[in-house]
PDB file of the backbone (N, CA, C, O) and the ligand in Angstrom, with CONECT records:
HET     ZN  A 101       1
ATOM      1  N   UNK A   1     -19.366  33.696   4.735  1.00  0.00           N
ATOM      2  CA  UNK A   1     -19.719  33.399   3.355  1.00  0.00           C
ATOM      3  C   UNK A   1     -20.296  31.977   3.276  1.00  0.00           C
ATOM      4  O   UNK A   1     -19.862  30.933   3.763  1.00  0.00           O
ATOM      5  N   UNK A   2     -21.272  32.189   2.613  1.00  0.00           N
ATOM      6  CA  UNK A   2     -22.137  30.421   2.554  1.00  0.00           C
ATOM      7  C   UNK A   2     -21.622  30.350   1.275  1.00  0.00           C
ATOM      8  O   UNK A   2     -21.718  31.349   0.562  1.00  0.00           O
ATOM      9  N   UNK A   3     -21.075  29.314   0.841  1.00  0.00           N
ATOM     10  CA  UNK A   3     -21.082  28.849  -0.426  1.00  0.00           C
ATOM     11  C   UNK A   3     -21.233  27.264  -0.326  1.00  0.00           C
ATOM     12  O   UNK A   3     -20.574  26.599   0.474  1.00  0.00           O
ATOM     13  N   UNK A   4     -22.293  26.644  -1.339  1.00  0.00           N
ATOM     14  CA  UNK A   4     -22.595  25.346  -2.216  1.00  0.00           C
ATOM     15  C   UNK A   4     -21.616  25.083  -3.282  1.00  0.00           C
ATOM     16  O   UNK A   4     -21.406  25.918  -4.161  1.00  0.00           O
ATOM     17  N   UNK A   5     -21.073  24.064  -3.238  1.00  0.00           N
ATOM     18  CA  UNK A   5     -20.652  23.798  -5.098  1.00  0.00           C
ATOM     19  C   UNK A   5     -21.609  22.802  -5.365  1.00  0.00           C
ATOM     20  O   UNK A   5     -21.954  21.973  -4.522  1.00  0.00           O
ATOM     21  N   UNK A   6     -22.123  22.866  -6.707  1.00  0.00           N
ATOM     22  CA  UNK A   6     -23.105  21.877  -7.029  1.00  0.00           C
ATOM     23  C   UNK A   6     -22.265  21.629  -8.432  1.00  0.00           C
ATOM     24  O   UNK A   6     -21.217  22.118  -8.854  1.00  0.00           O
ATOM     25  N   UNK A   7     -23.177  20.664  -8.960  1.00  0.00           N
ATOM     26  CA  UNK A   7     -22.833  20.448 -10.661  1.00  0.00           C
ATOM     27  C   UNK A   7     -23.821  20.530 -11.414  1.00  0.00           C
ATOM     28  O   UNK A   7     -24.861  19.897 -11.229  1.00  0.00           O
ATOM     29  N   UNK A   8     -23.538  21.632 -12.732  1.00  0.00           N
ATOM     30  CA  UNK A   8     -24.656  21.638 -13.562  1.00  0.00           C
ATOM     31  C   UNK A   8     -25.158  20.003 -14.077  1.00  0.00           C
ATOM     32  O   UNK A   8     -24.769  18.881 -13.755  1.00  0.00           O
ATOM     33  N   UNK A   9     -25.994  20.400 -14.832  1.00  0.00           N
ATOM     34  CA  UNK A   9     -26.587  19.407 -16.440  1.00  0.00           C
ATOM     35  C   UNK A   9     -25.212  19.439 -17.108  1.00  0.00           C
ATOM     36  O   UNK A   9     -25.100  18.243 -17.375  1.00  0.00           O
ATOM     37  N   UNK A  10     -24.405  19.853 -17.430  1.00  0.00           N
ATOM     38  CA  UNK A  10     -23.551  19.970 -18.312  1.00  0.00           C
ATOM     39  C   UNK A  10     -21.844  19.796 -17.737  1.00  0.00           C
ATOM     40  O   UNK A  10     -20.954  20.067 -18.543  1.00  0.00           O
ATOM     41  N   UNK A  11     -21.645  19.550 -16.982  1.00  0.00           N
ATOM     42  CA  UNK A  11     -20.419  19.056 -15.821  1.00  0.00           C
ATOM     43  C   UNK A  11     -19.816  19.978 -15.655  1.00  0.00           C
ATOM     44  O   UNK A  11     -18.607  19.879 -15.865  1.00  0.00           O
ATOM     45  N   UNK A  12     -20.551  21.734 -15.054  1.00  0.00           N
ATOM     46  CA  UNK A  12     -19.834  22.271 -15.018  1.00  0.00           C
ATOM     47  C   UNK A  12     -19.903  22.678 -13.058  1.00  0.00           C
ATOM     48  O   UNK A  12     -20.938  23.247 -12.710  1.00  0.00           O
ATOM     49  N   UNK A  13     -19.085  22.447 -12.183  1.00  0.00           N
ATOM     50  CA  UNK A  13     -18.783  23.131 -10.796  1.00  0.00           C
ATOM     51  C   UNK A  13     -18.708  24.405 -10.883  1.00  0.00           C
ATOM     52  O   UNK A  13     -17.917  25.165 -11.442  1.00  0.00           O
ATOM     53  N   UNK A  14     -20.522  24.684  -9.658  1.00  0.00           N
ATOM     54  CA  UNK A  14     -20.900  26.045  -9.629  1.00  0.00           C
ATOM     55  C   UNK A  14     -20.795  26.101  -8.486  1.00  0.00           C
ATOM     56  O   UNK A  14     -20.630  25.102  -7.786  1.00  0.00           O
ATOM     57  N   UNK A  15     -20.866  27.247  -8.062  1.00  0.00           N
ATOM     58  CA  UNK A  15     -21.165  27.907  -6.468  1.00  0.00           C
ATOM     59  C   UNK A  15     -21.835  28.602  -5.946  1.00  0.00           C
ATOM     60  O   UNK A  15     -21.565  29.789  -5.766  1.00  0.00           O
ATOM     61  N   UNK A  16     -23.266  27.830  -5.435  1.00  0.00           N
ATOM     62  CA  UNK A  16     -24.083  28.945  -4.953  1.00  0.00           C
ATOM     63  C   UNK A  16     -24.372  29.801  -3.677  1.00  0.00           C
ATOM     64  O   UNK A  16     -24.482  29.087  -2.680  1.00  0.00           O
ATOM     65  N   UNK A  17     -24.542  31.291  -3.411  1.00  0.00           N
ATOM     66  CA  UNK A  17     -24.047  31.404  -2.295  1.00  0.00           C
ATOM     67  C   UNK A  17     -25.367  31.762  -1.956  1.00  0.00           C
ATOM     68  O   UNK A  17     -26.103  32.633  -2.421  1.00  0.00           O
ATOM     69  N   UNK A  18     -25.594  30.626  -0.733  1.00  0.00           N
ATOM     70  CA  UNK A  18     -26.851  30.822  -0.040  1.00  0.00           C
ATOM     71  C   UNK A  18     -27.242  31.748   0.773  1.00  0.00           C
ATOM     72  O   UNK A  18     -28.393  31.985   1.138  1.00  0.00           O
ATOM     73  N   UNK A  19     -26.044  32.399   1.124  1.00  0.00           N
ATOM     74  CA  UNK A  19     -26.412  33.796   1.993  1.00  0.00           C
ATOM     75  C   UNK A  19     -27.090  34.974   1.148  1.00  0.00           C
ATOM     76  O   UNK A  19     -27.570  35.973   1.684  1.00  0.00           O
ATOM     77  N   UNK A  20     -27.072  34.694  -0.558  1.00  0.00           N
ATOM     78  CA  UNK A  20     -27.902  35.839  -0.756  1.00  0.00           C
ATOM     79  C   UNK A  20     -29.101  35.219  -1.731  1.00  0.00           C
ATOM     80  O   UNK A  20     -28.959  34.439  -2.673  1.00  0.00           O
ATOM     81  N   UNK A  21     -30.442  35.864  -1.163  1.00  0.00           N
ATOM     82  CA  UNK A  21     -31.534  35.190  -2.099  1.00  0.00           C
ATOM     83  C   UNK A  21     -32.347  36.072  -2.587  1.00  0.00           C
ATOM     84  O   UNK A  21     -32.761  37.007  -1.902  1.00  0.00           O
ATOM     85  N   UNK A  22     -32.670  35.895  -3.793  1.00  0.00           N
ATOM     86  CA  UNK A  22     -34.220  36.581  -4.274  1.00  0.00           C
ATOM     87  C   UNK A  22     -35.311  36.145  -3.898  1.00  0.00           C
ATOM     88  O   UNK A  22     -35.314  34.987  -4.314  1.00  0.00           O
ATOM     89  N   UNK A  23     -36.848  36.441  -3.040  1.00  0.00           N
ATOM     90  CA  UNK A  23     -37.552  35.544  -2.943  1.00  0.00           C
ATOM     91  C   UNK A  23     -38.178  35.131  -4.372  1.00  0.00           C
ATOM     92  O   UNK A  23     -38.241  35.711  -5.457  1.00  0.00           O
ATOM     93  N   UNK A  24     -38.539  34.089  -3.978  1.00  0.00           N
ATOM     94  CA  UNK A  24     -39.570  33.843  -5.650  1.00  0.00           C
ATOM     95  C   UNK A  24     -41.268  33.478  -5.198  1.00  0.00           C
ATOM     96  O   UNK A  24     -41.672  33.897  -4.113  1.00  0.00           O
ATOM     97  N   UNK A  25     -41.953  32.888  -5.868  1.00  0.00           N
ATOM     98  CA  UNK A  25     -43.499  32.950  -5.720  1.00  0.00           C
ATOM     99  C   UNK A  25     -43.462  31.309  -5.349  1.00  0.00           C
ATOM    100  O   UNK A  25     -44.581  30.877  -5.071  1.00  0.00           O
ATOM    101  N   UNK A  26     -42.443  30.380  -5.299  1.00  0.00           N
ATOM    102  CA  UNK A  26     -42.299  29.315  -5.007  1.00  0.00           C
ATOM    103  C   UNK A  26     -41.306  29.277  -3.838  1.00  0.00           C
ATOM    104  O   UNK A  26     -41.794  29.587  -2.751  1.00  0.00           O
ATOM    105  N   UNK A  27     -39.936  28.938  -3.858  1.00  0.00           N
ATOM    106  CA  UNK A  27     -38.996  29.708  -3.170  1.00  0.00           C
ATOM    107  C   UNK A  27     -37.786  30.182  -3.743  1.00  0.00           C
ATOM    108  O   UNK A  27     -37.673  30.281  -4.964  1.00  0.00           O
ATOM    109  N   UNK A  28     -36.651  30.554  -2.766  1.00  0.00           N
ATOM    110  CA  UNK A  28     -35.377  31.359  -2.907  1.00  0.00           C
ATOM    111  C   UNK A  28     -34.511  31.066  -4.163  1.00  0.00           C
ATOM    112  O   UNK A  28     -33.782  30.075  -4.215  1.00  0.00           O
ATOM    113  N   UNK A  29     -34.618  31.964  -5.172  1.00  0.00           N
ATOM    114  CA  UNK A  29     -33.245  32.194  -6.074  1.00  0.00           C
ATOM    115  C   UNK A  29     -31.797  32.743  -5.221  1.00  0.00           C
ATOM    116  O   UNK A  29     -31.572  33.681  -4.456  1.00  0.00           O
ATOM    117  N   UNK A  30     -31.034  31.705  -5.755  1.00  0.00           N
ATOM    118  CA  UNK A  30     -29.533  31.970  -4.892  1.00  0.00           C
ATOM    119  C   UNK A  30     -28.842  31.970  -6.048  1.00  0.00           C
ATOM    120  O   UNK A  30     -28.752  30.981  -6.775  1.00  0.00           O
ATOM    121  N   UNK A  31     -28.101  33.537  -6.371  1.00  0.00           N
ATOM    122  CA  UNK A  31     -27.153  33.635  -7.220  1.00  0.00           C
ATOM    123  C   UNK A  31     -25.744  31.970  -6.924  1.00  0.00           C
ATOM    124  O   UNK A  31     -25.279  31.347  -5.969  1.00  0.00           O
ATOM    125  N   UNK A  32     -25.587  31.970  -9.052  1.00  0.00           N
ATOM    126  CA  UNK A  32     -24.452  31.016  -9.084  1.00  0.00           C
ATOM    127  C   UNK A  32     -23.336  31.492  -9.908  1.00  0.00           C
ATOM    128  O   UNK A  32     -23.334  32.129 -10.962  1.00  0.00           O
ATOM    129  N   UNK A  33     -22.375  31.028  -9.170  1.00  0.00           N
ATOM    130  CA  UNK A  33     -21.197  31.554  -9.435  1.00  0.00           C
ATOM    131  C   UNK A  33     -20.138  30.431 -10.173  1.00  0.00           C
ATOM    132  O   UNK A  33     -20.223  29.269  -9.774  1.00  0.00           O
ATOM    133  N   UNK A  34     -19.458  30.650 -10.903  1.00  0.00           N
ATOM    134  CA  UNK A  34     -18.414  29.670 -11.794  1.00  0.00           C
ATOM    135  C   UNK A  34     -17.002  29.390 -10.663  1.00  0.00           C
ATOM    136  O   UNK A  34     -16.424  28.306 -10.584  1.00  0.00           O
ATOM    137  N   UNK A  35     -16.599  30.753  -9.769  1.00  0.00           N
ATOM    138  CA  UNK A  35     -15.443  31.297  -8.998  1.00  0.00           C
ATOM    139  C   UNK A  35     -15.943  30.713  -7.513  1.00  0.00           C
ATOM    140  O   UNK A  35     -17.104  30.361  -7.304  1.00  0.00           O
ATOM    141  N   UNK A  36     -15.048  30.676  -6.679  1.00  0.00           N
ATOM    142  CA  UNK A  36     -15.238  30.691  -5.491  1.00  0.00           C
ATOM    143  C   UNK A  36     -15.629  32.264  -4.601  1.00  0.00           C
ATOM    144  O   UNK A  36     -16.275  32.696  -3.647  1.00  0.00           O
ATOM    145  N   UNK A  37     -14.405  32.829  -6.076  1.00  0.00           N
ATOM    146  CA  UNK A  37     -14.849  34.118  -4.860  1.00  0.00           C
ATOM    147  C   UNK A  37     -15.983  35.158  -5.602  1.00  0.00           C
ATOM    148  O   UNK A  37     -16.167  36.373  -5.673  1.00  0.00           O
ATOM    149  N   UNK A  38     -16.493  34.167  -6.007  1.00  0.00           N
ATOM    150  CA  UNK A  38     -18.382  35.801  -6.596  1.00  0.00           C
ATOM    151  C   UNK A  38     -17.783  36.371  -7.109  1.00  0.00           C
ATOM    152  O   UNK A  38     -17.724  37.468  -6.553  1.00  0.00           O
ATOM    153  N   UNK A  39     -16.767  36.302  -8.588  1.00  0.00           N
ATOM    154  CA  UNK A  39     -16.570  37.078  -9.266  1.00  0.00           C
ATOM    155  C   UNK A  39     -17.320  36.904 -10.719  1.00  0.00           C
ATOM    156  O   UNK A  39     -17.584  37.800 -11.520  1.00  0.00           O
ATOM    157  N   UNK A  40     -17.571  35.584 -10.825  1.00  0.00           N
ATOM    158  CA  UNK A  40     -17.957  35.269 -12.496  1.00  0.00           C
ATOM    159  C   UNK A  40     -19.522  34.836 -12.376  1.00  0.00           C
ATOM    160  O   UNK A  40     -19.759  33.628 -12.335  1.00  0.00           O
ATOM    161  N   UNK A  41     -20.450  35.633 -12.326  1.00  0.00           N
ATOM    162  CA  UNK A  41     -21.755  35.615 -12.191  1.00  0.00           C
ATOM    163  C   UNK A  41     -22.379  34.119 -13.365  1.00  0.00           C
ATOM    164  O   UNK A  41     -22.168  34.175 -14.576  1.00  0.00           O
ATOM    165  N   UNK A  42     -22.880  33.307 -12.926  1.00  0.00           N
ATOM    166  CA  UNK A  42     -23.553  32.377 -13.899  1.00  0.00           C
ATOM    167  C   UNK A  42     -24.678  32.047 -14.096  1.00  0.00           C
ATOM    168  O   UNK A  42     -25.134  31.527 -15.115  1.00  0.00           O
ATOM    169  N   UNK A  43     -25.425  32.435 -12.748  1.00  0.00           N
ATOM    170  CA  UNK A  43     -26.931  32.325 -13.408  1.00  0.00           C
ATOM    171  C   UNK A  43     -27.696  32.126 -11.750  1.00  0.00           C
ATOM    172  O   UNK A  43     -27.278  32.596 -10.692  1.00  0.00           O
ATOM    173  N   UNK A  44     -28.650  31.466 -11.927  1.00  0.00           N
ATOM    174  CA  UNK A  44     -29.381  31.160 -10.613  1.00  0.00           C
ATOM    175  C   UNK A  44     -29.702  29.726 -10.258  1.00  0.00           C
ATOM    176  O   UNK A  44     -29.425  28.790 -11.007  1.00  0.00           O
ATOM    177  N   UNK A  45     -30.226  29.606  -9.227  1.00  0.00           N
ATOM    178  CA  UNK A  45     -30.322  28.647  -8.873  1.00  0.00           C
ATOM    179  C   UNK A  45     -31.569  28.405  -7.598  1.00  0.00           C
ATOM    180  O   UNK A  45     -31.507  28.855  -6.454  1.00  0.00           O
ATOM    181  N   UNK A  46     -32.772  27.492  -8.238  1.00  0.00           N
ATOM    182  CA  UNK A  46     -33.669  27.504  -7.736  1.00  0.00           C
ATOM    183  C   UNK A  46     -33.894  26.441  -6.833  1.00  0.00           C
ATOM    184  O   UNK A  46     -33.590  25.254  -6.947  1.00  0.00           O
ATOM    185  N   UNK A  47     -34.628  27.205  -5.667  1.00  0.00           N
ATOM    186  CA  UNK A  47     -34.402  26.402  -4.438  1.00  0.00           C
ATOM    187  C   UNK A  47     -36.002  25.630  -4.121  1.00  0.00           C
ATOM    188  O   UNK A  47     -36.387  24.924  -3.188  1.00  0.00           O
ATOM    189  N   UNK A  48     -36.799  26.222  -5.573  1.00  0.00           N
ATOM    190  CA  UNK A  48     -37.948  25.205  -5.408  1.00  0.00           C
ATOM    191  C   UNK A  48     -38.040  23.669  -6.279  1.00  0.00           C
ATOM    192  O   UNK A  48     -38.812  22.733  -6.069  1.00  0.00           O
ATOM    193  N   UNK A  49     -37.106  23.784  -7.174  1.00  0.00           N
ATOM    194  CA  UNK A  49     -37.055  22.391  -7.555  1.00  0.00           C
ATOM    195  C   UNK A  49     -35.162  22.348  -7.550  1.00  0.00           C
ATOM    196  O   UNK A  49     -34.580  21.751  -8.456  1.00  0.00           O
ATOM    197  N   UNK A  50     -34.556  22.896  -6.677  1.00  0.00           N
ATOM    198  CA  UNK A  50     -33.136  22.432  -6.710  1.00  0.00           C
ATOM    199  C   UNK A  50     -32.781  22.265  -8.398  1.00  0.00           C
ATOM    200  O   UNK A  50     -32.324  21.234  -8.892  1.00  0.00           O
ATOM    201  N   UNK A  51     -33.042  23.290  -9.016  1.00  0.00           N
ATOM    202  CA  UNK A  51     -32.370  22.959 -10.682  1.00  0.00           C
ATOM    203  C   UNK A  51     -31.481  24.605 -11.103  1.00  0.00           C
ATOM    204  O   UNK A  51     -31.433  25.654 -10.460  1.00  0.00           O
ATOM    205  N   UNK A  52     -31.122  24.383 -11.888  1.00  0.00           N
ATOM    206  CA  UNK A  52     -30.154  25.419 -12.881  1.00  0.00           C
ATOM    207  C   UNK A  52     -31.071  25.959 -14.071  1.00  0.00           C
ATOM    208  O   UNK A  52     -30.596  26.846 -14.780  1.00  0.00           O
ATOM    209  N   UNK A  53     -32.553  25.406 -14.373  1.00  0.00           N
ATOM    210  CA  UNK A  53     -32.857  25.550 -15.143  1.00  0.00           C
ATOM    211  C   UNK A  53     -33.738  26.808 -15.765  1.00  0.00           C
ATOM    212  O   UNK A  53     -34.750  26.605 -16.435  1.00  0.00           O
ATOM    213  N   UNK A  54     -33.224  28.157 -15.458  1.00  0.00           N
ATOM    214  CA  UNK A  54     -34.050  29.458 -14.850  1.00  0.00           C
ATOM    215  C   UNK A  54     -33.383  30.359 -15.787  1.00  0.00           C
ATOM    216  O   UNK A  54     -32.190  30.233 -16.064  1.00  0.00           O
ATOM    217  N   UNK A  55     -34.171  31.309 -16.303  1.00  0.00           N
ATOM    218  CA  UNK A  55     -33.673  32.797 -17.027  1.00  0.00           C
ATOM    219  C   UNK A  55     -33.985  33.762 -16.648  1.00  0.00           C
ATOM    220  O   UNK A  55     -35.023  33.696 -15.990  1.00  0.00           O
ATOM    221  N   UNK A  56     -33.284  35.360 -16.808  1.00  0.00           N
ATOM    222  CA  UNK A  56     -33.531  36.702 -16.218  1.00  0.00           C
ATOM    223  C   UNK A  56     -34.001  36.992 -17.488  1.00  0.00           C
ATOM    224  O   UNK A  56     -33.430  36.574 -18.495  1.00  0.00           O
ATOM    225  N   UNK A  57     -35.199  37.813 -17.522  1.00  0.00           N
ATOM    226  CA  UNK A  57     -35.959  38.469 -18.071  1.00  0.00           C
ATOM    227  C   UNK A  57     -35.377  39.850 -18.630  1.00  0.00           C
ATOM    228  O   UNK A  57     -34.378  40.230 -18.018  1.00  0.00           O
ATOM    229  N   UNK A  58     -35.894  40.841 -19.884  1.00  0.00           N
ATOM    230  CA  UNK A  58     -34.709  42.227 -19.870  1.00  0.00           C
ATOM    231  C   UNK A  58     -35.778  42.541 -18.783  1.00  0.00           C
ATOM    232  O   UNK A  58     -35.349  43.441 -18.061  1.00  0.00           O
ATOM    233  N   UNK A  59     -37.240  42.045 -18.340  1.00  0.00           N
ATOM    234  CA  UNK A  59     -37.677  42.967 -16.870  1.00  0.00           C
ATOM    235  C   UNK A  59     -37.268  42.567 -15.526  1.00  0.00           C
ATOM    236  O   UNK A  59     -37.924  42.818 -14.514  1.00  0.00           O
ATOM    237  N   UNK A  60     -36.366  42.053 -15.548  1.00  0.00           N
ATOM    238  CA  UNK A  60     -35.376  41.781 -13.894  1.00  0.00           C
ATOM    239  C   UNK A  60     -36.228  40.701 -13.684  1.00  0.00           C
ATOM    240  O   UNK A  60     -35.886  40.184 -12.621  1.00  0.00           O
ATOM    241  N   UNK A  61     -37.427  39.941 -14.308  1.00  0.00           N
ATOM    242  CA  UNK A  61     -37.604  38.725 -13.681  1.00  0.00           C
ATOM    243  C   UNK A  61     -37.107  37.658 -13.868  1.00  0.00           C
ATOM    244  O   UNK A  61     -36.738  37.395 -15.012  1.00  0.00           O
ATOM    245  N   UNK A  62     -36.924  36.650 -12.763  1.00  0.00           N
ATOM    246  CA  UNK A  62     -36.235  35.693 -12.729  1.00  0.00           C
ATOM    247  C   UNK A  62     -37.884  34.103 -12.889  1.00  0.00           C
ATOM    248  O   UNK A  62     -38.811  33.806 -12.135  1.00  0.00           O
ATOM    249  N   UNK A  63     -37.396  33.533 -14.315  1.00  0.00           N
ATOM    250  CA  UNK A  63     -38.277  32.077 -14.675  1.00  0.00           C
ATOM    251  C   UNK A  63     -38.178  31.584 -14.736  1.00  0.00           C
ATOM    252  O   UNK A  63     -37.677  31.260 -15.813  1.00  0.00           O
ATOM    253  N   UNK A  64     -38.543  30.172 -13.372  1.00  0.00           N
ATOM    254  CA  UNK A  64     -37.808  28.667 -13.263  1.00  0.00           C
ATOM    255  C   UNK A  64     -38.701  27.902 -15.225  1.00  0.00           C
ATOM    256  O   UNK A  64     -39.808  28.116 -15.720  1.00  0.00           O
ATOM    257  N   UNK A  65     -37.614  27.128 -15.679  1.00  0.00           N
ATOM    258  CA  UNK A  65     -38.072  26.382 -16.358  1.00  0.00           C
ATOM    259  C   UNK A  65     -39.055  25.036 -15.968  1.00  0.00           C
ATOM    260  O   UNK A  65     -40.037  24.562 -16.540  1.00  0.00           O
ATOM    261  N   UNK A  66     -38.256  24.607 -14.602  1.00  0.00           N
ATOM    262  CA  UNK A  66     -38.766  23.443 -14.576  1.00  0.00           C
ATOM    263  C   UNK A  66     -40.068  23.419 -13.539  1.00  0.00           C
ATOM    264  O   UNK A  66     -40.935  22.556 -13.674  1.00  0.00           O
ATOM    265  N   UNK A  67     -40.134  24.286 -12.642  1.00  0.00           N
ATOM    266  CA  UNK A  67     -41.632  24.282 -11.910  1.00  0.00           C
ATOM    267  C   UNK A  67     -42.148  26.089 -11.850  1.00  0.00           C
ATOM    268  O   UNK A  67     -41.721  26.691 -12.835  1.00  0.00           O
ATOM    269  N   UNK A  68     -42.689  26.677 -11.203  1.00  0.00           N
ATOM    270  CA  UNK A  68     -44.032  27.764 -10.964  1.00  0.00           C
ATOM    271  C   UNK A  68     -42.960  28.483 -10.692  1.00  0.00           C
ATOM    272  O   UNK A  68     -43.584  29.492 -11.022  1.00  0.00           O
ATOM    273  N   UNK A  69     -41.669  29.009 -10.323  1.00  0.00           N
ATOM    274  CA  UNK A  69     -41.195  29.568  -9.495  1.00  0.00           C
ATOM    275  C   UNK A  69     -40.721  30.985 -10.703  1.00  0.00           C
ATOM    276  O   UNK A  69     -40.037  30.978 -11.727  1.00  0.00           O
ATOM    277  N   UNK A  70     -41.274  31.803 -10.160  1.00  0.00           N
ATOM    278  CA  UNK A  70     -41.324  33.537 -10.456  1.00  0.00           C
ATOM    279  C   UNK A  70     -40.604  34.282  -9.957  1.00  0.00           C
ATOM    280  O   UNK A  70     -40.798  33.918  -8.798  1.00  0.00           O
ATOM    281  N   UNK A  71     -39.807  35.166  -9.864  1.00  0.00           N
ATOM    282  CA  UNK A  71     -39.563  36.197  -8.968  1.00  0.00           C
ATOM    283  C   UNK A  71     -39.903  37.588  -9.805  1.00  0.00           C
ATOM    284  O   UNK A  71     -39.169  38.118 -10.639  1.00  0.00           O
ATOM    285  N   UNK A  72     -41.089  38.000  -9.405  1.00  0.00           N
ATOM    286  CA  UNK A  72     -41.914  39.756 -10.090  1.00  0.00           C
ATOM    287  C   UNK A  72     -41.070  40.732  -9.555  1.00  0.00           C
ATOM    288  O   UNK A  72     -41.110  40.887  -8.334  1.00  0.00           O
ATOM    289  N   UNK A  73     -40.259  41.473 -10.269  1.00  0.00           N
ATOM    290  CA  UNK A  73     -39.887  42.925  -9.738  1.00  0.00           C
ATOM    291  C   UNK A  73     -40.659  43.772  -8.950  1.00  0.00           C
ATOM    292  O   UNK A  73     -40.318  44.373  -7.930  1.00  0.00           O
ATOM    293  N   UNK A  74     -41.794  43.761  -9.554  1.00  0.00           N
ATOM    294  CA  UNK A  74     -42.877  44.235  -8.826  1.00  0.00           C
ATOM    295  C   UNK A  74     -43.150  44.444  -7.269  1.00  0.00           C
ATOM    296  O   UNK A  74     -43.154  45.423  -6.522  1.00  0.00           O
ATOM    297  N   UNK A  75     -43.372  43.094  -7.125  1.00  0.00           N
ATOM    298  CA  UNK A  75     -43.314  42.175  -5.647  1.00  0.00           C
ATOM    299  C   UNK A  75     -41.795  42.592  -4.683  1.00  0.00           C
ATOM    300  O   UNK A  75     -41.734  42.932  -3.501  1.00  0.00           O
ATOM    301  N   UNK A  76     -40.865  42.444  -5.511  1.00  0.00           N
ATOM    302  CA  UNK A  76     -39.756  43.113  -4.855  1.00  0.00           C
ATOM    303  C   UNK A  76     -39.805  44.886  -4.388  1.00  0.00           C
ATOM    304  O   UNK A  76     -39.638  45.583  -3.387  1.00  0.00           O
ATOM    305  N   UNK A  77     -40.084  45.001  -5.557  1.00  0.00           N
ATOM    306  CA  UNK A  77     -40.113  46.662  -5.218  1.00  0.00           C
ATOM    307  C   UNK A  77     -41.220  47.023  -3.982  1.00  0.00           C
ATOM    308  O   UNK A  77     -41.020  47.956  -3.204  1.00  0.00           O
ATOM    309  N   UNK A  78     -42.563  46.040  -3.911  1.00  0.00           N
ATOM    310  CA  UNK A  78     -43.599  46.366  -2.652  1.00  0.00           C
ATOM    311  C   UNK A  78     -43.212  46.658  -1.556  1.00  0.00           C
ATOM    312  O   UNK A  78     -43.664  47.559  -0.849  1.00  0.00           O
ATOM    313  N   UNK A  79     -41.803  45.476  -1.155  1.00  0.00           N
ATOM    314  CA  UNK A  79     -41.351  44.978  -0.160  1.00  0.00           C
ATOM    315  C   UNK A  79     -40.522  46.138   0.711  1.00  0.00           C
ATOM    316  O   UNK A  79     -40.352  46.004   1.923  1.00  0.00           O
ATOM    317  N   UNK A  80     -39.986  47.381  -0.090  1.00  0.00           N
ATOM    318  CA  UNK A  80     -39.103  48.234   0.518  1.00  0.00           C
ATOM    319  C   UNK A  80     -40.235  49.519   0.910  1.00  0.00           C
ATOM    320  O   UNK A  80     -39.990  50.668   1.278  1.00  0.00           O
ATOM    321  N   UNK A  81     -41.256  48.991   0.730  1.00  0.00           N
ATOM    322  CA  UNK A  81     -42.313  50.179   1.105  1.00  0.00           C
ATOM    323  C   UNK A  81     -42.763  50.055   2.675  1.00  0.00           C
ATOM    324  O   UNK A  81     -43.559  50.861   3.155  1.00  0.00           O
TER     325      UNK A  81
HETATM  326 ZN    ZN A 101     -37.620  25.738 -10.123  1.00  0.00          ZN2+
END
């Protein structure tokens, strides 16, 4: 198990586990976690500008606020072809 604790904008200790990533169009979304053990899902965490600052779409995409970084369902779905 890879796990990061980082600290939000807001002083809260997260945990991101680098062993699992989404690619993005910049780079890797790594689910964040509130728990140690990946139970309390919190959001993502972008590994092209190292920020918290990202939302899921209702279309499964994942949108860094602070730089280019995308992740298209689309693009995911190509990938298992
Ligand atoms: Zn970003």
């Amino acid at each position: 198990m890879d796990l990061e604790t980082a600290t939000t904008g807001d002083g809260t200790t997260v945990y991101i586990d680098t062993s699992t990533a989404e690619r993005g169009s910049v780079g890797a979304f790594h689910p964040v976690f509130t728990d140690a053990d990946r139970t309390d899902r919190w959001g993502y965490y972008c590994s092209g500008c190292e920020g918290f600052d990202n939302a899921m779409d209702t279309m499964g995409r994942i949108v860094c606020n602070d730089c280019e970084n995308v992740r298209k369902p689309d693009e995911w779905d190509a990938a298992h072809e």
